[in-house]
Steps between C-alpha positions, in 0.01 A plus 500: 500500500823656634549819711751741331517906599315730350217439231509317198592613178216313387205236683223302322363180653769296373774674467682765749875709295748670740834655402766280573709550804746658312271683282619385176219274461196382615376208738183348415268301744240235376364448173642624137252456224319706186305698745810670694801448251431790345533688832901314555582632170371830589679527799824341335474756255451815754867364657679515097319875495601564806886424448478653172364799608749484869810465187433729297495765783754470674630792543229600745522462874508133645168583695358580162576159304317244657179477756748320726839704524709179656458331172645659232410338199745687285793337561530236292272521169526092480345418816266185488101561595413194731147345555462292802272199446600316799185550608301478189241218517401474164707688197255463188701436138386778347644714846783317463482572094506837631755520736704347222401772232617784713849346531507491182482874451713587741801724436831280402665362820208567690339120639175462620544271841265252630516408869285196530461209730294232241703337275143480282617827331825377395320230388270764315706684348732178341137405370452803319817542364586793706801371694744620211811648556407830294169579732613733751347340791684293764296266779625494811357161716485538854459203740258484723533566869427174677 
């Protein structure tokens, strides 16, 4: 498993959920399946409340928006929620099923964005169906470093 600052948002056996480095999504470590999915989709939906609730008051004092005052996730009400799979060593279907449902109900303009290093889930989500152009979720492949 991987070292990041601070504690977890979330740790099981398999599976270990940080905020993203720029806080507008989360990084997951390890394993996805039906025992922690449910937890991603918590935490995914903690970041939509949290926005929600950061927009609709704005008119309070910067320190009082968001946990971390350098991002200020008011700004732009279309801003894309990431999840970094890169290094994600197994993603379940039905995670991925999930991942792919909450795009779906996010607001118009908003995208879902996948960071991934395995073209498997590109491969997954073609399989499924769930590469159309009306799902709000993009994939992102990085390559390796060799």
């Amino acid at each position: 498993m991987s070292a990041y600052d601070g504690p977890a948002l979330y740790a099981d056996a398999l599976l270990q959920v940080w905020r993203s480095d720029d806080a507008r999504g989360l990084r997951l470590v390890g394993q996805v399946d039906l025992t922690n999915q449910a937890a991603v989709l918590g935490h995914l939906l903690d970041l939509l409340d949290r926005q929600k609730a950061d927009r609709s008051c704005s008119d309070a004092p910067a320190a009082d928006l968001t946990a971390d005052p350098a991002v200020d996730l008011t700004a732009d009400p279309a801003v894309d929620l990431t999840v970094d799979l890169t290094e994600v060593t197994f993603l379940s279907f039905a995670a991925l099923h999930t991942l792919v449902a909450f795009a779906e109900v996010l607001d118009p303009g908003r995208r879902l964005v996948l960071l991934a290093r395995d073209l498997a889930i590109a491969e997954m989500l073609a399989a499924c169906g769930w590469d159309r152009p009306e799902v709000p979720l993009t994939l992102l492949e990085e390559t390796p470093d060799d």
